[in-house]
C-alpha positions in Angstrom: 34.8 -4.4 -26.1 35.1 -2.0 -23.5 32.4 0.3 -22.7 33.6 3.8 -22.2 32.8 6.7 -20.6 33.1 9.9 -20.5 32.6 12.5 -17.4 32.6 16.3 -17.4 36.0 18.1 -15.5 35.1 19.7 -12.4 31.7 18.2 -12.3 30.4 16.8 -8.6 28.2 14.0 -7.7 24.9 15.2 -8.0 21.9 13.6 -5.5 21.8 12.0 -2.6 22.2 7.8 -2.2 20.9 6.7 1.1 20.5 2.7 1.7 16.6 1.8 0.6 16.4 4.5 -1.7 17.0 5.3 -5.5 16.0 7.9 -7.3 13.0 8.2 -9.9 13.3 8.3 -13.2 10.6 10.3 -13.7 10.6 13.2 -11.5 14.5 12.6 -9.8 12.9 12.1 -6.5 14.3 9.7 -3.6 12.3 7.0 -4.0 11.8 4.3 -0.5 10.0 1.1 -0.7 6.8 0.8 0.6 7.5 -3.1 1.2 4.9 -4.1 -0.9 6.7 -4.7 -4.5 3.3 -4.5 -6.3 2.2 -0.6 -4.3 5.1 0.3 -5.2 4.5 0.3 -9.0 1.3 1.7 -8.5 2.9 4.8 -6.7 5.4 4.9 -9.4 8.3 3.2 -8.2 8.1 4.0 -4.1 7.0 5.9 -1.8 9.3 9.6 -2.4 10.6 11.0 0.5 9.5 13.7 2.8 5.7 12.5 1.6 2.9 11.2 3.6 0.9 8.2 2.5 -2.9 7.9 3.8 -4.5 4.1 4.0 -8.2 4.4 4.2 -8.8 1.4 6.8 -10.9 -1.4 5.7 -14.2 -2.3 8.0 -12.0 -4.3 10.1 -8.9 -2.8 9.9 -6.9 -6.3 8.9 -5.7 -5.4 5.8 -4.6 -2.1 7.1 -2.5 -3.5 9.2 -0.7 -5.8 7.4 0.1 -2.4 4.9 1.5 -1.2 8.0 3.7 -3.8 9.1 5.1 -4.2 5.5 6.4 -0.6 5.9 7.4 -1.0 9.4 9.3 -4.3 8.5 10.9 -2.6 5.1 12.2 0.0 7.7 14.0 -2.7 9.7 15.4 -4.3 6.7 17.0 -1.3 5.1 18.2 -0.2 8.6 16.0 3.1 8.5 14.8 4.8 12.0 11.5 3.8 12.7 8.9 5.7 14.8 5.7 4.2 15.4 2.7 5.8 17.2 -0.4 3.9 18.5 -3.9 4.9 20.7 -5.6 1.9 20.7 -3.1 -0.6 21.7 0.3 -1.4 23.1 3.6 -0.7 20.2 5.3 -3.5 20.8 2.6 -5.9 20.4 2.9 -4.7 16.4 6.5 -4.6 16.1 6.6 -8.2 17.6 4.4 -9.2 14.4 6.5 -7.5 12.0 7.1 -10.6 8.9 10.4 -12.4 8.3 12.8 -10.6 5.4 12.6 -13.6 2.9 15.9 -14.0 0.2 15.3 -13.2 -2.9 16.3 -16.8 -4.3 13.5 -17.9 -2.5 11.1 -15.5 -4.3 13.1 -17.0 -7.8 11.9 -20.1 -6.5 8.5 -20.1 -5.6 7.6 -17.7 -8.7 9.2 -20.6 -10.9 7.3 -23.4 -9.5 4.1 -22.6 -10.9 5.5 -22.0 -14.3 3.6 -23.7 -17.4 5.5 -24.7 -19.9 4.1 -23.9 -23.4 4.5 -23.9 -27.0 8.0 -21.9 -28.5 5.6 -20.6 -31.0 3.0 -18.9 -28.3 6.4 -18.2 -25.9 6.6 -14.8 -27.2 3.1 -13.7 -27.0 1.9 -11.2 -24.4 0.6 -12.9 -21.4 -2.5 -11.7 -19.4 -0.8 -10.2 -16.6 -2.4 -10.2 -12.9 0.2 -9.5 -10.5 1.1 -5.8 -10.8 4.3 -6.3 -10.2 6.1 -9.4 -8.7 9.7 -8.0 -8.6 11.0 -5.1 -6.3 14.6 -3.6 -7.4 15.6 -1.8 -4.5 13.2 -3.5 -2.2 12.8 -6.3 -0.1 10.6 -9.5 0.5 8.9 -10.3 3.2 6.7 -14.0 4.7 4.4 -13.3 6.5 3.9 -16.9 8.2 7.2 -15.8 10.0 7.4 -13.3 12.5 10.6 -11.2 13.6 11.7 -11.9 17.2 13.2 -9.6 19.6 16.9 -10.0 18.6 16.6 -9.3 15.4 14.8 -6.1 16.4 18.0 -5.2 18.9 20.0 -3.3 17.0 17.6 -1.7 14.9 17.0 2.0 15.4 12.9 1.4 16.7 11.6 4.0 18.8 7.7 3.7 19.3 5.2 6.7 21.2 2.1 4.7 23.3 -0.9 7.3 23.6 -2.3 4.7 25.9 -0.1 6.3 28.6 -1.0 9.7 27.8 -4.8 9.3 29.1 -3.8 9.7 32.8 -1.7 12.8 32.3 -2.9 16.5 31.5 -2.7 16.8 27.9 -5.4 19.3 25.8 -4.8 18.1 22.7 -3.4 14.7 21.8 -3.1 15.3 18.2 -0.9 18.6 18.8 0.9 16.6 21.7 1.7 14.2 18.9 3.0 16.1 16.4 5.6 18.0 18.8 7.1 14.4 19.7 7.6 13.5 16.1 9.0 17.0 15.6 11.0 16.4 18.7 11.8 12.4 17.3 13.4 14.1 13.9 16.0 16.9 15.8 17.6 14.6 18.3 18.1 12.1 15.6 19.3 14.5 12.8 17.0 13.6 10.4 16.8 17.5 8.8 16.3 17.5 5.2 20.3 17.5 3.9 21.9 21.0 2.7 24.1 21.2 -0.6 26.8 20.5 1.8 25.9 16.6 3.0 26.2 15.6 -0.7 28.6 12.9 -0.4 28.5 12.6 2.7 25.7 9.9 3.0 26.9 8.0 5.5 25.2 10.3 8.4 22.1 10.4 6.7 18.9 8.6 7.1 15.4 7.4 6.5 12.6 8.1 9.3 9.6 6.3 8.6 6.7 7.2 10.9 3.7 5.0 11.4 0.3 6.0 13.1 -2.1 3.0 13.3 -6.1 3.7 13.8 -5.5 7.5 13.3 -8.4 9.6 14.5 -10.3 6.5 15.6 -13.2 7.1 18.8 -10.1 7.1 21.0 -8.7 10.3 19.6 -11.4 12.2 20.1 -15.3 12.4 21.9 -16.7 14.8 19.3 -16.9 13.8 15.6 -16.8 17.5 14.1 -14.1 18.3 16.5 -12.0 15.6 15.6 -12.3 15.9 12.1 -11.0 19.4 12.1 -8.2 18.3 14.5 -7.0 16.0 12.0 -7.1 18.2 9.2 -4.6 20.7 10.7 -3.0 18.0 12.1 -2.5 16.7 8.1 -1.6 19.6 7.0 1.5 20.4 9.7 2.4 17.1 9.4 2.9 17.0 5.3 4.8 20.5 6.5 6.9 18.7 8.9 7.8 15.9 6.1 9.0 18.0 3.2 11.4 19.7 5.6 13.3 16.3 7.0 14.4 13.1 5.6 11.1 11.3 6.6 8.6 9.5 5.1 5.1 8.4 6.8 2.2 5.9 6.7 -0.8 6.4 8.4 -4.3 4.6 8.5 -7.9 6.7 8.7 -10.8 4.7 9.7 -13.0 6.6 7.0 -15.9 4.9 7.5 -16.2 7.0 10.9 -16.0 10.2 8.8 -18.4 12.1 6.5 -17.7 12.0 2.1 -16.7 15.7 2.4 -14.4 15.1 5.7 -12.7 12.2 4.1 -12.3 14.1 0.8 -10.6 16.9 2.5 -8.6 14.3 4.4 -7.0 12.8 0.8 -6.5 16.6 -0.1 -3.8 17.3 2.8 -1.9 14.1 2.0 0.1 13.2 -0.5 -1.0 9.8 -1.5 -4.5 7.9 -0.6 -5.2 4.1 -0.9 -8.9 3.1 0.0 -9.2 -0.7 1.0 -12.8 -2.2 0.7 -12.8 -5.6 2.6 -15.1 -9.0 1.7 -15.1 -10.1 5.4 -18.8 -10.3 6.5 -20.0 -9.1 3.4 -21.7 -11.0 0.6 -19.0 -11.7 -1.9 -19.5 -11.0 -5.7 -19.2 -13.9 -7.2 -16.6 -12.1 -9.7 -14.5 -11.4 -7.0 -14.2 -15.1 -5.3 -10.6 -14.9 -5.6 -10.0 -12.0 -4.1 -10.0 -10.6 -0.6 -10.8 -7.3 -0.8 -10.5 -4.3 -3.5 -8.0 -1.7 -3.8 -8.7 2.0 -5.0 -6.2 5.1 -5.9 -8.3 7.9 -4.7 -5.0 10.3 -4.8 -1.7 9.9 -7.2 1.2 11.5 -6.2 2.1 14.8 -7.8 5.7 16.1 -6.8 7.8 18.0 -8.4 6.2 17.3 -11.7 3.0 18.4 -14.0 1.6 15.5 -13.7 1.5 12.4 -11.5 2.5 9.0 -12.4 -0.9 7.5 -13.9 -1.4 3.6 -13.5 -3.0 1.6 -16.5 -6.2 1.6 -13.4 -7.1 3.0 -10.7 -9.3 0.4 -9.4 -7.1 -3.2 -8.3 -8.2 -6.4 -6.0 -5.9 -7.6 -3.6 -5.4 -10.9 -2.2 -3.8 -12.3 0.9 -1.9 -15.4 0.3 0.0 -17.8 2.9 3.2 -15.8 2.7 2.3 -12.7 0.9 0.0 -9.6 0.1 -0.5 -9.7 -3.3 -2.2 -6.9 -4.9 -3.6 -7.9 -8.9 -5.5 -6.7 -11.8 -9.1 -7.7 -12.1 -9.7 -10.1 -14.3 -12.9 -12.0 -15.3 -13.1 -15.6 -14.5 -13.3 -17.5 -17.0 -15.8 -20.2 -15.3 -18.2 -17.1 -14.7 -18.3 -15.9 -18.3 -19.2 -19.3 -19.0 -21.8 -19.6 -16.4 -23.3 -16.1 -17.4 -23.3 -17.5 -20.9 -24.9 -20.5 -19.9 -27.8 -18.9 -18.4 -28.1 -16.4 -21.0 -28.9 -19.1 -23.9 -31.1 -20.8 -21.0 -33.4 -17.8 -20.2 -33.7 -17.6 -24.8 -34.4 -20.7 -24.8 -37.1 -20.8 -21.8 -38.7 -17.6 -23.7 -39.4 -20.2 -26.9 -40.5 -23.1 -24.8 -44.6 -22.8 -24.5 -46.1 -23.3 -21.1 -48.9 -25.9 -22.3 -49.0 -29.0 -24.8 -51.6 -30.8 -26.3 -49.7 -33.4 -25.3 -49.0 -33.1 -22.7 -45.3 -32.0 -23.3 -43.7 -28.8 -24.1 -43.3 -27.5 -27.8 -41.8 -24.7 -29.5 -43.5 -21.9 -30.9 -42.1 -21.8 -33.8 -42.6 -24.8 -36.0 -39.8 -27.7 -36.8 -38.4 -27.5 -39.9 -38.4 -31.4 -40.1 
């Protein structure tokens, strides 16, 4: 049969559809990918727009990176204005790392290979689940053993801001300086936050994601205290900046440089934080052999709503794979229960075992009942 429905005379299209976004089901938001499938279900679907998500930098800032790139290369593959800002090193050396779009029968494919099968009568039972989530709806994959080339970067709408060149020029403040080029970035390219009047009228609309790598590392600043406060009101004009224009950013904070109280305050004028905690040179848990590194929520995302979107955890590992960042629940292995187990009924029974013999041999305390 037919399905049927039914509309309301005179009513009008209500939202706003702009390629790479959907809206929420939970708050109505615009929603954008954060090209990571799995973040994305811990923010609550994506990343809403006119938002700013922080990425507390790992030791080595690897990790943070490849968060970065994902959001960068999402841009590119939803055809979204990008704008990305660096101190530390040259732009184009990151957008020339950006990883391949993959096809989604691909990700079928490769998903399917490793699939057991089992018993009908255990098919319907609920599996222990790891991945958080393995399939994106609006989306894209991406490998990252393949790197974008120049081409396919061409006719993309990239437009990057090197602070390297800044250093010979008379600028006072670098983080003000920085802020009035992304303003500047967001008038010339009409990315104003739409009026009641650009409703169905998408087409000239778009998605400006902004990226700042290394944000507030030693090369943004010589003074600590200084640069701490700089970033703070820089935060807080930028989050200003955001909810006024179709724009959505990423930035990375090496925390580790900064105080508890300074990085708290940090998390405070942003919409989102994500702390990364890295294995690399650090003595590994043995629970955590599996994993890279851990992942942490330190701020949910509260727009437009009571209250935010609430994950099953806040605390996740995360694991980088040939192809992919994968971020998982933490599970126990199993081989490491049964060590611990092992060694627990070894230390009972050393406790039992008497260190002398008449003998010559080792007897228990407690007599044999034989």
């Amino acid at each position: 049969m037919k399905k049927v429905t039914f509309t309301k005379k005179g009513t009008k299209k209500s939202g706003i559809s702009i390629p790479g976004t959907q809206p929420s089901t939970n708050n109505g938001l615009l929603l954008t990918s954060t090209g990571i499938p799995s973040l994305d279900a811990l923010l609550g679907g994506g990343l809403p727009v006119g938002t700013v998500l922080l990425i507390e930098e790992d030791h080595t800032n690897r990790f943070a990176r490849i968060v970065s790139k994902y959001f960068l290369a999402e841009g590119t593959a939803c055809n979204h204005g990008i704008y990305l800002i660096t101190r530390n090193e040259k732009p184009q050396k990151i957008l020339l790392q950006l990883p391949m779009p993959t096809t989604m029968e691909k990700v079928s494919r490769e998903a399917g290979s490793g699939e057991m099968n089992i018993a009908i009568r255990y098919h319907d039972l609920p599996k222990a689940q790891k991945s958080v989530a393995d399939v994106s709806r609006y989306g894209h994959h991406f490998d990252l053993s393949k790197t974008m080339d120049a081409l396919q970067l061409a006719d993309k709408e990239v437009h990057s801001l090197n602070l390297l060149e800044t250093i010979d020029k008379e600028i006072k403040d670098i983080f003000r300086y920085t802020l009035q080029q992304i303003k500047i970035k967001i008038d010339t390219n009409n990315y104003a936050a739409p009026s009641d009047t650009d409703v169905g009228n998408e087409k000239n609309l778009n998605i400006l994601r902004v990226a700042i790598t290394n944000f507030g590392s030693p090369m943004w600043g010589e003074n600590d205290s200084e640069t701490a406060m700089k970033i703070n009101k820089f935060l807080f004009c930028l989050r200003a900046l955001a909810r006024q224009s179709l724009m959505v950013c990423c930035i990375t904070i090496p925390t580790n440089l900064y105080t508890s109280t300074q990085v708290e305050t940090f998390r405070q004028l942003c919409d989102c934080s994500v702390e990364l905690q890295s294995f690399e040179g650090k003595k590994k848990n043995p629970l955590y052999k599996q994993y890279h590194g851990l992942l942490k929520m330190r701020k949910l995302l509260c727009l437009n709503s009571l209250l935010p979107y609430v994950p099953e955890t806040l605390d996740f590992a995360f694991e980088l794979k040939k192809t992919k960042f994968v971020i998982e629940y933490l599970h126990l292995p199993p081989d490491v229960s049964d060590t611990a187990s092992r060694q627990g009924v070894e230390e009972i029974d050393t406790n039992k075992v008497s260190k002398s013999s008449p003998c010559g041999g080792t007897t228990l305390k407690k007599d044999l009942d034989f």
